[in-house]
C-alpha positions in Angstrom: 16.2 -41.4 -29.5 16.9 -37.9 -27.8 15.7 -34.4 -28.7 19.0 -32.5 -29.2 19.9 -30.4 -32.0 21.6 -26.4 -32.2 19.5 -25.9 -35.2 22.2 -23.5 -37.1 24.3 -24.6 -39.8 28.6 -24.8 -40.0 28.0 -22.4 -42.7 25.6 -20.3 -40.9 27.8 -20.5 -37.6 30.7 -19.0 -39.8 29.3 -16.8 -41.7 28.1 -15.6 -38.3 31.7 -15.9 -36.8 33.1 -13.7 -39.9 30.7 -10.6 -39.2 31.7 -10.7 -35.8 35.6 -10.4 -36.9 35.0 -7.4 -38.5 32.8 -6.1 -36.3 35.6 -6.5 -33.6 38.5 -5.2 -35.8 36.7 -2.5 -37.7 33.9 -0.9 -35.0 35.7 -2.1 -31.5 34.2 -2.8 -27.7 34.7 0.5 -25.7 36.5 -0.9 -22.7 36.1 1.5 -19.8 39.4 0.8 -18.0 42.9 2.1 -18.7 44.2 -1.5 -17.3 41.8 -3.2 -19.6 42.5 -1.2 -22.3 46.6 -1.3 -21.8 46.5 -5.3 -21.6 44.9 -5.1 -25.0 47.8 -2.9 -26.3 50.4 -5.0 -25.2 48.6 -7.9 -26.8 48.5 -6.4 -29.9 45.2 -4.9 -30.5 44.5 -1.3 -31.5 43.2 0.9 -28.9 41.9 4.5 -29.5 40.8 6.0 -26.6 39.1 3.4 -24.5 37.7 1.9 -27.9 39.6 -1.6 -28.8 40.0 -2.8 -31.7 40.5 -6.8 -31.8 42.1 -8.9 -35.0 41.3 -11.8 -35.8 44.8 -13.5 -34.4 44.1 -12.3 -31.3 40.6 -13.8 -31.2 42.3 -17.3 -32.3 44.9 -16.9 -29.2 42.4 -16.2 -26.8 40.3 -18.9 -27.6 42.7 -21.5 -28.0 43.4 -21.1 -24.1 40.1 -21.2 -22.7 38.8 -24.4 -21.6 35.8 -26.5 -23.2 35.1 -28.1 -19.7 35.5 -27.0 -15.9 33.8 -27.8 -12.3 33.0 -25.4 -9.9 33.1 -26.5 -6.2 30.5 -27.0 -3.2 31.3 -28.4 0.1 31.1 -32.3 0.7 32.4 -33.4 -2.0 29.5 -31.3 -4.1 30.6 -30.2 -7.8 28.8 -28.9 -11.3 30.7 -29.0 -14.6 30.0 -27.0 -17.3 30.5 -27.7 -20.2 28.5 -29.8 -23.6 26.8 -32.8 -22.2 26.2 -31.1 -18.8 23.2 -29.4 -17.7 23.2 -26.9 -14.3 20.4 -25.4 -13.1 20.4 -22.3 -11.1 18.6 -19.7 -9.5 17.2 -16.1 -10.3 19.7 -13.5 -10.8 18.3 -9.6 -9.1 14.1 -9.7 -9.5 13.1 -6.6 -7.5 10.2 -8.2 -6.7 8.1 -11.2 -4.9 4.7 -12.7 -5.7 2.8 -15.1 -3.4 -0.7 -15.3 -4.0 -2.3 -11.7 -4.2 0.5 -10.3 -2.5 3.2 -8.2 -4.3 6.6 -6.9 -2.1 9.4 -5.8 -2.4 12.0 -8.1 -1.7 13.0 -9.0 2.3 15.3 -10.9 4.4 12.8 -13.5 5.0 11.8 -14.1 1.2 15.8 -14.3 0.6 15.9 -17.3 3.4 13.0 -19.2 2.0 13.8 -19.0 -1.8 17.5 -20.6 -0.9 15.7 -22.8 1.6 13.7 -24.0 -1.6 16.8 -23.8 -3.9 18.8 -26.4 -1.5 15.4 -28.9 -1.7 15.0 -28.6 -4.7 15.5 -32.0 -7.3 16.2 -29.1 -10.0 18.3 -26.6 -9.0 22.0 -27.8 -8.6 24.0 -24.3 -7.7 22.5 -21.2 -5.4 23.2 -17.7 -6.2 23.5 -14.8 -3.5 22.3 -12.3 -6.3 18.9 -14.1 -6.4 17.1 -11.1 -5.0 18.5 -7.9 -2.7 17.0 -7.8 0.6 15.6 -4.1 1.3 15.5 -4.7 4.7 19.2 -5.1 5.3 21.7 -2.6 5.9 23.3 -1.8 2.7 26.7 -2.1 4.1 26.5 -5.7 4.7 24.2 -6.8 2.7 26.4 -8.2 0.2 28.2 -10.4 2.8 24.6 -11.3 4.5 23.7 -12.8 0.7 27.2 -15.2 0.7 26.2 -15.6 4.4 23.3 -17.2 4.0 23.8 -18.8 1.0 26.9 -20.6 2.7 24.8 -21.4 5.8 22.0 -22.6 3.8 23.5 -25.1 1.5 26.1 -27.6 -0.1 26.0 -27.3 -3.4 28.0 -25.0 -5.4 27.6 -21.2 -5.4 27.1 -18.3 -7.8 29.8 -15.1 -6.7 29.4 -11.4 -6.5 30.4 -8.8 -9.0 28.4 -5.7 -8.1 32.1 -4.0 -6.5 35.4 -5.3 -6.1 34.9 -5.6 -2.5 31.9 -7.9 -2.9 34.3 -9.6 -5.7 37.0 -10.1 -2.7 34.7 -10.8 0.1 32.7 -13.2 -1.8 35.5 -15.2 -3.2 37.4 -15.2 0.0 34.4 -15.6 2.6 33.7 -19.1 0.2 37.2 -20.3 0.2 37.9 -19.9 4.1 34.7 -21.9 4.5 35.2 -24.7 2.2 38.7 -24.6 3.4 40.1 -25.3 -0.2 43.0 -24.3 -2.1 43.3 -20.9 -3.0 43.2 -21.4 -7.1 40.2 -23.9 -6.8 36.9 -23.0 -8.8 34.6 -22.4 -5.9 32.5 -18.9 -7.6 30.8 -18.1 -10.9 31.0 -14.6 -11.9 28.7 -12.5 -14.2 30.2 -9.7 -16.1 27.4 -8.0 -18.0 28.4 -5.9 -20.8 26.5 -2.5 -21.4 24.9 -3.0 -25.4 26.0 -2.3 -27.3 29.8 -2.9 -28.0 30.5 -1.5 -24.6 32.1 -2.9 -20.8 32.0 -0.5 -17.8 34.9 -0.4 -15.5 33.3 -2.2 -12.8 32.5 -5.0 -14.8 35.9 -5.2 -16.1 37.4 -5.1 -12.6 35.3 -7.9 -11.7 36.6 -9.8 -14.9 39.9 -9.1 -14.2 39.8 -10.1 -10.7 38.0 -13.5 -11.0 40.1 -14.5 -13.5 43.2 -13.8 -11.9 42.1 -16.0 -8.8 40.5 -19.0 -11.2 37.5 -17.8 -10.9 34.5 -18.5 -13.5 32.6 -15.9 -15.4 29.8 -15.6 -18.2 29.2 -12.6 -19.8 25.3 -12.3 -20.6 24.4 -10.0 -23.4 20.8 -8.3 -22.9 20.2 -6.4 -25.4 16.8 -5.3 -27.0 16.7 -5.9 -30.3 15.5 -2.4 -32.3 17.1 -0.5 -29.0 20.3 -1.3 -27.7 21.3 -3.7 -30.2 19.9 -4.0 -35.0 16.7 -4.9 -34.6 17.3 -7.7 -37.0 17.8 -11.2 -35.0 21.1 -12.5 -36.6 22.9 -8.8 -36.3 21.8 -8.7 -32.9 23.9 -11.9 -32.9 27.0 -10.4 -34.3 26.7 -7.7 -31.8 26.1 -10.1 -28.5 29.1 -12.3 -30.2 31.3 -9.4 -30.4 30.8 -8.6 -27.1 31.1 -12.2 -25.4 34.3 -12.7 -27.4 35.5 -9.4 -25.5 34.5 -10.5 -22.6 35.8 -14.0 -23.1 39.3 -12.9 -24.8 40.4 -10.0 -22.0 39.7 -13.0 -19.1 41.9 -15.3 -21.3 44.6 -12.5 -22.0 45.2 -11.7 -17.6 45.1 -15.7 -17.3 45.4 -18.3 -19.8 43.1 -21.1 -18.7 41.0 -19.6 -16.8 37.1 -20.8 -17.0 34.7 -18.9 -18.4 30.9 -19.3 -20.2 29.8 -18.2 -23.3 26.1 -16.3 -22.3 23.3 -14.7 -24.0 20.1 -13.8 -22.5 19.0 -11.2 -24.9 15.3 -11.4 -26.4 12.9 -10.0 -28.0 11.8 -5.9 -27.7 8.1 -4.9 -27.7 8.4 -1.6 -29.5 5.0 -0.3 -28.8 6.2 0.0 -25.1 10.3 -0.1 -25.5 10.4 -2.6 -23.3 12.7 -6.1 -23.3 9.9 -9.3 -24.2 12.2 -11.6 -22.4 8.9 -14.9 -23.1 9.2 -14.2 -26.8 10.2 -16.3 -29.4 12.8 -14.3 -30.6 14.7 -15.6 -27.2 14.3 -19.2 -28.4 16.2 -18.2 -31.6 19.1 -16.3 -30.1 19.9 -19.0 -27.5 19.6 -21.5 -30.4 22.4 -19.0 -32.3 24.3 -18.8 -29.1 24.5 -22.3 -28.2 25.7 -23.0 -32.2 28.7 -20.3 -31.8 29.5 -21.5 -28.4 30.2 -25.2 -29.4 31.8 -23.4 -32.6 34.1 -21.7 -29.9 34.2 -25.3 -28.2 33.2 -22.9 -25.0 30.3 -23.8 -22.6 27.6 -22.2 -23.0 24.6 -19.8 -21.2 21.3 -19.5 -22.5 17.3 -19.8 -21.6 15.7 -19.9 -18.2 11.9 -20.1 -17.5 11.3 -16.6 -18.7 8.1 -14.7 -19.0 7.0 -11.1 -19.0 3.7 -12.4 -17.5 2.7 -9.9 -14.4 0.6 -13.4 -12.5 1.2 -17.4 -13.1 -1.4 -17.5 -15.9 -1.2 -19.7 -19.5 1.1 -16.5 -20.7 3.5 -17.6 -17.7 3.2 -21.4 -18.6 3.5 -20.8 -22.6 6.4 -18.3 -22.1 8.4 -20.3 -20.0 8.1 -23.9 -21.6 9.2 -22.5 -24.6 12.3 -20.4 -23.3 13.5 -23.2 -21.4 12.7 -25.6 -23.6 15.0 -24.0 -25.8 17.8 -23.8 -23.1 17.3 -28.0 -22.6 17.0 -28.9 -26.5 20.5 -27.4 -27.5 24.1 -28.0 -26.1 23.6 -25.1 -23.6 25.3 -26.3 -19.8 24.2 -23.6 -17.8 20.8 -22.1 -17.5 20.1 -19.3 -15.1 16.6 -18.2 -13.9 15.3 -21.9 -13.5 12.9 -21.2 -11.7 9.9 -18.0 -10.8 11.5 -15.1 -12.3 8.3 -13.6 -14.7 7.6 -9.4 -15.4 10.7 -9.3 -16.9 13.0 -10.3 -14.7 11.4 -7.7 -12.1 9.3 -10.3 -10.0 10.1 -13.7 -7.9 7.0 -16.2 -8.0 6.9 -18.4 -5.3 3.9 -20.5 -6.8 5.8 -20.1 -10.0 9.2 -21.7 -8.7 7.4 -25.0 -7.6 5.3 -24.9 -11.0 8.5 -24.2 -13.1 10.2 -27.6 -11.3 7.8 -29.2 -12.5 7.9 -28.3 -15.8 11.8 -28.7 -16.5 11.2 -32.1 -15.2 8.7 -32.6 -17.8 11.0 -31.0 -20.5 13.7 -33.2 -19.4 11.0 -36.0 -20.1 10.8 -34.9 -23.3 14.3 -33.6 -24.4 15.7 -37.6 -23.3 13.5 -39.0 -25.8 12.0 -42.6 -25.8 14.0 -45.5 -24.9 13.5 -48.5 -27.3 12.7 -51.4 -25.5 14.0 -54.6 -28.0 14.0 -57.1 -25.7 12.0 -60.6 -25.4 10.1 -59.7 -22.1 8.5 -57.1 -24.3 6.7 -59.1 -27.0 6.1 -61.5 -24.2 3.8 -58.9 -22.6 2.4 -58.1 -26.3 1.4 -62.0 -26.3 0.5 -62.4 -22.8 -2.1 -59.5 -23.3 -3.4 -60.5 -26.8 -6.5 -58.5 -29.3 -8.7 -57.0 -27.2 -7.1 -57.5 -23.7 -5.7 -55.2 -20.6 -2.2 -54.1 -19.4 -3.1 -52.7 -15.7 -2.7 -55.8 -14.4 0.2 -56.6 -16.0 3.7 -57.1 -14.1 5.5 -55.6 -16.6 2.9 -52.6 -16.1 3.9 -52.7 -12.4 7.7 -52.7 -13.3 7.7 -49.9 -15.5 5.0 -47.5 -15.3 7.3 -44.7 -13.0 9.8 -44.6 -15.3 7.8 -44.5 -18.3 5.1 -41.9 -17.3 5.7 -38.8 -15.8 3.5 -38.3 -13.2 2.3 -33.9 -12.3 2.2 -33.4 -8.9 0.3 -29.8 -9.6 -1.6 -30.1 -12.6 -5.5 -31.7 -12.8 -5.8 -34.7 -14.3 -9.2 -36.0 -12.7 -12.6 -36.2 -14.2 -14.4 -32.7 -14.3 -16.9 -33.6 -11.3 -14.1 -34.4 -9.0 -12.2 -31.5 -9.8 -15.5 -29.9 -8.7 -15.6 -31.5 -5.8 -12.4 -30.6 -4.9 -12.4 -27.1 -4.8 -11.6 -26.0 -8.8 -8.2 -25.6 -7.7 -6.0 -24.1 -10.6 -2.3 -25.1 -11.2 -1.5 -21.9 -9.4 -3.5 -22.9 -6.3 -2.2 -26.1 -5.8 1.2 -25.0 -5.9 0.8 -22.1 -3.7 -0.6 -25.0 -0.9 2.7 -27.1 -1.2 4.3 -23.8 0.0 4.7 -24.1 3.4 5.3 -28.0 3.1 8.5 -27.1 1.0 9.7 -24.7 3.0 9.6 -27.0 6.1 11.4 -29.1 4.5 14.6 -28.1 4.5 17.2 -28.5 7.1 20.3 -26.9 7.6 23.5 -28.6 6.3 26.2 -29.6 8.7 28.5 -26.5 9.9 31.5 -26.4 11.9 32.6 -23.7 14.8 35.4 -22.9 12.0 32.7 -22.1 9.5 30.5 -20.3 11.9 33.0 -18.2 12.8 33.9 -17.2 9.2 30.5 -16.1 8.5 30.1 -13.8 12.0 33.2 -12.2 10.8 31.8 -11.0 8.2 27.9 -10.2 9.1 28.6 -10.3 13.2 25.2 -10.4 14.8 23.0 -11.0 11.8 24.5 -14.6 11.5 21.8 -15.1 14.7 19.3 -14.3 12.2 20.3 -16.9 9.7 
């Protein structure tokens, strides 16, 4: 028994799938490039102005080349795949923000280096991202490199890339590929390339596109629209719209190189219009990612979606509620990749550190949840049944002793205890008791193996700061 299902219908998924045909060959993607817009041309779409116009063979071609299934590289023999049947967990992606306890800050170098300290510790998160938060205390000239940097210093596992220019494009590709030391079209970075909702792609995101993809380099393209604002404020146009747009996305990376991987992604949610603002902890986000993880197995594409969202402002029952349910969403369906795993609440705009820790917990409970119960059918099961009889005990039991971690998930931050003890103790809230394993997390971690090689890769790049790393 598991919990998995993309809730949509074939006929729904299609019907879906037609809009966004029409949508593509009748209204267009503005494509803010004259390269972009001149591979279209030659490929046989329509282009008027910077506005292209996509047909349906074209759509067919594009997909038909992109793969269903791809790793993306770490060091030490460290790899993710993406694709249905795979789940990867990452990071935060750009909160402005950090919370721990009472205290609110702007992001700094030293919140950068303990976040990617807990990243690599952490039993959840199995990639790290450079674009987790931007530290304002580092010159903005290097501050791009000092992200990879770190981020390279800090871990094994397999790394988000940079997008923001097409020098942090080159520098973070290249700065990871002189490091590991690998082959020069291996899949060592994962690229996002937001389009602007609707219907639109700037040209820095298309250069970013164009240059991943012409090194075999991964990318996603997460749609963020508000619903009522940037994109019809009805849920299933809003679908057409993020479709037409991830199809773009998807079809220009196919069209400069056949093959190369990329993500289907949508992140948008709901839109509070007494305020205008993006309700990222609404339902609405569960429905979308359950319509974006139907049209990406449609596409045979693996798919974005989820995270542990919430627009809570502390780690309250809003911040619980909000991101059980977005994730949970994320876990239930055939989505591979879910970014934001972890502490991201207000929208995006803040990094929780209390939050992180209480977010592991509760994917780990999900998980729980989403694997379903294993049927046990075996003798030594109606043995214990007998052994125990009417009216008898199991805590004794051996098969008690044998089973019981596997079979009950065990909090680490919640209260369980009687009342009076929790008295006793202090009336610690969930909150409280993560913010006190803190420290012990953070002292943790220890720095993977590096070479002089690798060392002297990184001071290339960020010189003296490396000392700071």
């Amino acid at each position: 028994m598991q919990v998995k299902e993309n809730f949509f219908s074939n006929d729904e998924v299609e019907k879906l799938h037609e809009m966004t045909l029409e949508v593509l060959e009748k209204d267009g993607v503005e494509m803010d490039d004259d390269y972009a817009c001149d591979v279209f041309r030659r490929h046989g779409a329509k282009v008027d102005g910077h506005v292209v116009h996509i047909g349906r063979d074209l759509v067919d071609q594009a997909l038909s080349t992109a793969p269903s299934e791809f790793k993306i590289y770490g060091r030490n023999g460290k790899y993710v795949t993406l694709g249905e049947g795979h789940k990867v967990f990452a990071p935060a992606s750009g909160p402005l923000f950090v919370s721990r306890g009472d205290d609110h800050h702007s992001n700094r170098a030293e919140d950068y280096k303990n976040f990617q300290k807990m990243d690599h510790t952490s039993k959840i998160m199995n990639m790290l991202n450079p674009n987790l938060i931007e530290p304002q205390d580092i010159d903005r000239k290097v501050v791009r490199d000092y992200q990879m940097a770190v981020c390279l210093r800090y871990t094994d596992k397999p790394l988000m890339g940079l997008t923001t220019s097409l020098q942090d494009c080159q520098h973070s590709i290249d700065m990871t590929q002189r490091f590991y030391g690998s082959p020069d079209d291996q899949t060592v970075s994962f690229g996002l390339i937001n389009p602007m909702s609707p219907l639109k792609y700037n040209k820095t995101m298309l250069n970013a596109c164009r240059y991943f993809a012409e090194r075999n380099q991964a990318t996603m393209f997460p749609c963020c629209s508000m619903p009522g604002v940037t994109s019809p404020v009805t849920l299933s146009s809003t679908v057409v719209v993020n479709n037409a747009e991830n199809l773009a996305g998807i079809i220009y990376a196919q069209l400069i190189r056949p093959g190369a991987p990329v993500v289907y992604s949508n992140t948008s949610t709901g839109c509070d219009m007494r305020y205008m603002t993006s309700a990222i902890g609404a339902p609405e986000a569960v429905l979308i990612s359950f319509a974006a993880a139907s049209l990406a197995k449609y596409y045979n594409i693996p798919c974005r979606t989820g995270g542990s969202l919430s627009d809570a402002k502390c780690v309250d029952y809003q911040a619980g509620q909000e991101s059980t349910l977005t994730m949970l969403a994320a876990m239930m369906t055939s989505t591979s990749f879910i970014l934001h795993s972890c502490g991201v609440m207000n929208s995006f705009n803040t990094l929780s550190y209390e939050k992180y820790l209480l977010d592991e917990q509760n994917i780990e409970m999900i998980r729980k949840i989403v694997n379903g119960m294993k049927i046990f059918t075996g003798d030594k099961e109606l043995e214990n049944i007998s052994d125990v009889g009417p009216g008898g005990q199991y805590i004794s039991e051996e098969h008690t002793m044998e089973y019981m971690y596997s079979e009950l998930y065990t909090t680490r931050l919640f209260n369980k205890m009687g009342y009076p003890s929790w008295v006793k103790e202090g009336k610690k809230d969930a909150a409280r008791l993560a913010g006190e394993k803190i420290e012990e997390r953070l002292e943790s971690f220890e720095y993977p193996d590096i070479t002089k090689e690798q060392e002297s890769v990184l001071r290339e790049y960020i010189g003296d700061l490396y000392d700071a790393i």
